[in-house]
C-alpha positions, 0 to 999 in steps of 0.5 A, spaced: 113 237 050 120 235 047 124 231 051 123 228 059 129 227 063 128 223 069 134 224 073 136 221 080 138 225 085 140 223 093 146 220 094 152 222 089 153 229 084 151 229 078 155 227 073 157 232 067 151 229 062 146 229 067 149 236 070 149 239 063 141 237 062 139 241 069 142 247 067 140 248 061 132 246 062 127 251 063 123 247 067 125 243 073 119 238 077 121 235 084 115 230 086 116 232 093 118 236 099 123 232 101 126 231 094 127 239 094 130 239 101 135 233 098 136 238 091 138 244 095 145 241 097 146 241 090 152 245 086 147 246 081 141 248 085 143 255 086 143 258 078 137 254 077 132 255 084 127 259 080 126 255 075 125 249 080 117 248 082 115 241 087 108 239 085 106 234 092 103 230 086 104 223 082 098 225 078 098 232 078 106 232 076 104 227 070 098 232 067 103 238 068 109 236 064 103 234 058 101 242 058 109 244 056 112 244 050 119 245 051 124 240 055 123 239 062 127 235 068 123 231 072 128 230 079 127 223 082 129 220 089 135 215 087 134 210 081 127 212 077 127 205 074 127 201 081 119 201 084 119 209 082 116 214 077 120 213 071 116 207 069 110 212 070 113 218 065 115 211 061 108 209 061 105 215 059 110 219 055 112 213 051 120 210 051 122 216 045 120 221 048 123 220 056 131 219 058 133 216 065 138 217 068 138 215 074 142 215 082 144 210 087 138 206 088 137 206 096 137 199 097 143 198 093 145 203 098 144 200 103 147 193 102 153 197 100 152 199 108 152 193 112 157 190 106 153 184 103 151 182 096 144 183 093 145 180 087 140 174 091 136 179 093 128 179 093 125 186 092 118 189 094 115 196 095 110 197 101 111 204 099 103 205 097 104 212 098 102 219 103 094 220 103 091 214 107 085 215 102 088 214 095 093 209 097 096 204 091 094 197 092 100 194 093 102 187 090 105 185 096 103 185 104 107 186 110 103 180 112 106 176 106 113 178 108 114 171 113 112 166 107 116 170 102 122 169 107 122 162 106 123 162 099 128 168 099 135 168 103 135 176 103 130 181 102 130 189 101 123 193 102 122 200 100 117 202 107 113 208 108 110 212 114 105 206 115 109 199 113 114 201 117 119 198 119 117 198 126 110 195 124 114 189 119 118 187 125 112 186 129 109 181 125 114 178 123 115 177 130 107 176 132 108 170 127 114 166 130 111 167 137 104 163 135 109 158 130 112 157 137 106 158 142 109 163 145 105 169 148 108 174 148 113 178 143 118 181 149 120 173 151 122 173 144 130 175 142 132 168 143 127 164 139 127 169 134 134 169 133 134 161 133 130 161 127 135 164 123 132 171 121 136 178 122 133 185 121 137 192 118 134 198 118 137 204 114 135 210 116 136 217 113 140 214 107 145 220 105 143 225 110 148 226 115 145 223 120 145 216 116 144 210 121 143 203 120 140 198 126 140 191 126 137 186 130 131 180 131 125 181 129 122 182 136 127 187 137 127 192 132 119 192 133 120 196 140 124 201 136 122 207 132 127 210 126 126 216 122 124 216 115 126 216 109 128 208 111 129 201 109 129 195 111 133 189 109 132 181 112 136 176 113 135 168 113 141 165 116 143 158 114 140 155 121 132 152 119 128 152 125 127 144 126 120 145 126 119 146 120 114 143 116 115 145 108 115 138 104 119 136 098 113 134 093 110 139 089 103 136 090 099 131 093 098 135 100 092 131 105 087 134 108 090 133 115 096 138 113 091 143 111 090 148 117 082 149 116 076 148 121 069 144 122 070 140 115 070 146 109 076 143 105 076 141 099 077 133 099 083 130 097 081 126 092 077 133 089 082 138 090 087 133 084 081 133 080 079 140 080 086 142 079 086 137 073 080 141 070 083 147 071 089 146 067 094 152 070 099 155 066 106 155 067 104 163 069 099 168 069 093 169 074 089 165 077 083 166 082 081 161 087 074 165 089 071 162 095 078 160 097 076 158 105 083 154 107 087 156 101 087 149 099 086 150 092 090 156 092 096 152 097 097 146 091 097 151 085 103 156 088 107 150 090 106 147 083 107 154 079 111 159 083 112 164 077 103 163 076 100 169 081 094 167 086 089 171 088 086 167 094 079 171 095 074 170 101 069 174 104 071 176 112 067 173 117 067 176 123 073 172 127 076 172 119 078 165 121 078 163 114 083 169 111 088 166 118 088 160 115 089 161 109 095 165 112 098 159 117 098 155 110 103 159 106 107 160 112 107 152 113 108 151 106 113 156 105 108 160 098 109 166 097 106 167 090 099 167 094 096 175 095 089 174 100 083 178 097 079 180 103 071 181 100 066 179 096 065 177 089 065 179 084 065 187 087 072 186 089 074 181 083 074 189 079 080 191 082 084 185 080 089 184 075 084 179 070 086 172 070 087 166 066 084 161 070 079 161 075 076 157 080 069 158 084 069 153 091 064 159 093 059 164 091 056 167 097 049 166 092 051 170 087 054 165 082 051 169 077 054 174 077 061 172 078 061 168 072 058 173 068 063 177 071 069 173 069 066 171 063 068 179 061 076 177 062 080 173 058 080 167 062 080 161 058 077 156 063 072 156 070 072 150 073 065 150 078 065 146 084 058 145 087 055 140 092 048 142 090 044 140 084 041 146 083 048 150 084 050 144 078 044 147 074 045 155 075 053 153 073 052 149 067 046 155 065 050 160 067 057 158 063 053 157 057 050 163 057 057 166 057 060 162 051 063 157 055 063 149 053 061 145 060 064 138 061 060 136 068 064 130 072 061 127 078 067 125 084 064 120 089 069 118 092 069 113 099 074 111 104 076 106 107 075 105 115 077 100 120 070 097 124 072 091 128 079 090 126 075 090 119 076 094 113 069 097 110 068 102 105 065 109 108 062 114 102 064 121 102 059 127 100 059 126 091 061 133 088 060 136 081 066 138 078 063 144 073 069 145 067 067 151 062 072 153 056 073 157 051 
């Protein structure tokens, strides 16, 4: 291959250069039926048609262009560059070999539709592609939408078939409907609307029949939109009264954490572990057994550029995954992605951290630890109730190259009996710290 252009089409003519480039090459690639549908609309499109082939394939379209040797056009949807393939052809081609010139983005289009700055804006992608069994993992959820909203005055979501915006609606609805004890999500438009959240849709960006649709959340959930499309959402000035986000960075107590039957790590634990864990400004974090979140809840607040991974086995009910969702709603996080699984299976499918902390192991302590000990990470810090799971964690750390410093927490509370202050002791924990 000599050279790859990206070029953007979808919402303006090409430009003279981009212009120029497509009707000189001998190989022009769409990534899609859409996208071709899209490019016959062109003015170039009629002396170049036998020279353009659509490969439905990210994958496929990458091993084609490495089998050329002449110059090729790849045609992308709007900006290459903004949650598109130009950061693929980059990674693989290499930045001297690859050109981009990119189109309108149709978020930047789509703010330009409903007339309101974006240069505030928070940008995520929910498009994890069209084959249900190959889709890409993504680093944000629907489910994570109502917490980043918190954070975020306006918020710009690339959708697909399944993360539509339908199905965004109706969760961010569902939740405003458990946050105010209502049943039901048609009794919703008004509070919806009290609390301060607005709803875009801008359907078919480009074609003829572009159409934008705003509304509450509870509103557009009952709606059905065409595709392509993209959801913009608004956080007005008005908070909801009920808002339970706190000023202070660290120090929440067990009564604020939403968990169930006792399994929270103390307060007086959670600032010790955190300690011992020395968290980075950024980076990664897994909190594996996270239960209620509450370790994972105190390192996104403190650290909100470091990415936490909340991972926890789903039980039957998933009642500990709720929790750890109802957290980073009440306290406003939205740095937290929720793993649901079983370690350390699941742990191969993430980014590798540079802190870990092991709150539960389901049994399988050792192979969780030699498991993180193939990563990078520089600290695991264990907590264990058990002698024997002291024992196996010191064992196993250092088997794996790490220095153990151990601290037993025995912590005892004060209680009133008789109008008299006794002192009540909590169960101790060992708090295992491995470096390297």
């Amino acid at each position: 291959m000599n050279k790859l252009y990206v070029i953007g089409i979808g919402y303006k003519p090409l430009d003279k250069k981009a212009g120029e480039i497509v009707l000189s090459s001998n190989v022009i690639i769409l990534a899609s039926n859409r996208l071709f549908e899209v490019f016959k609309g062109y003015e170039e499109y009629d002396a170049v048609k036998d020279r353009v082939m659509v490969i439905n394939n990210v994958d496929e379209t990458i091993n084609f262009i490495r089998t050329q040797t002449t110059t090729i056009v790849l045609l992308a949807s709007g900006d290459p560059m903004f949650f598109g393939i130009g950061r693929r052809a980059v990674m693989e081609f290499g930045k001297d070999m690859v050109e981009i010139i990119p189109d309108l983005s149709s978020i930047q289009l789509a703010f330009s539709r409903i007339k309101m700055p974006w240069d505030d804006a928070f940008f995520i992608s929910l498009h994890g592609g069209p084959d249900p069994e190959k889709r890409r993992r993504l680093p944000y959820g629907i489910d994570d939408i109502l917490p980043l909203l918190q954070q975020h005055n306006n918020i710009a979501i690339l959708t697909d078939k399944e993360n539509n915006p339908s199905a965004i609606a109706r969760s961010i609805a569902t939740k405003q409907a458990k946050r105010f004890g209502i049943p039901s999500i048609p009794s919703l438009p008004s509070v919806a609307g009290n609390d301060g959240i607005k709803m875009y849709v801008c359907e078919r960006l480009g074609y003829h029949d572009e159409r934008v649709v705003e509304g509450t959340p509870a509103e557009i959930a009952e709606m059905l939109f065409a595709d392509p499309n993209v959801v913009i959402i608004q956080r007005l000035e008005v908070r909801s009264q009920k808002s339970e986000v706190r000023t202070s960075n660290f120090g929440l107590i067990e009564d604020e954490i939403v968990h169930s039957r006792g399994l929270i790590t103390k307060d007086e634990v959670r600032a010790v572990t955190i300690h011992k864990l020395r968290l980075p400004q950024k980076g990664i974090f897994w909190d594996i057994g996270a239960g209620s979140g509450s370790i994972s809840i105190e390192a996104a607040r403190m650290y909100p550029d470091l990415k936490v991974f909340a991972i926890e086995k789903v039980e039957k009910d998933e009642e500990q995954v709720n929790h750890i969702k109802e957290n980073m709603i009440r306290f406003c996080v939205s740095n937290i992605q929720i793993i649901k699984g079983e370690a350390p299976e699941v742990l191969k499918m993430l980014p590798f951290p540079d802190r870990v902390f092991i709150g539960g192991s389901g049994g399988r302590l050792a192979e969780i630890i030699n498991f993180v000990a193939k990563t990078q990470a520089k600290i695991v810090v264990v907590n264990a109730v058990m002698i024997e799971t002291l024992h196996e964690s010191i064992q196993c750390l250092e088997n794996n190259g790490f220095d153990v410093q151990v601290s037993e927490i025995s912590v005892s509370r004060s209680k009133t009996i008789a109008n008299k202050r006794h002192m009540s002791a909590l169960n101790p924990v060992f708090v295992i710290k491995g470096g390297r």
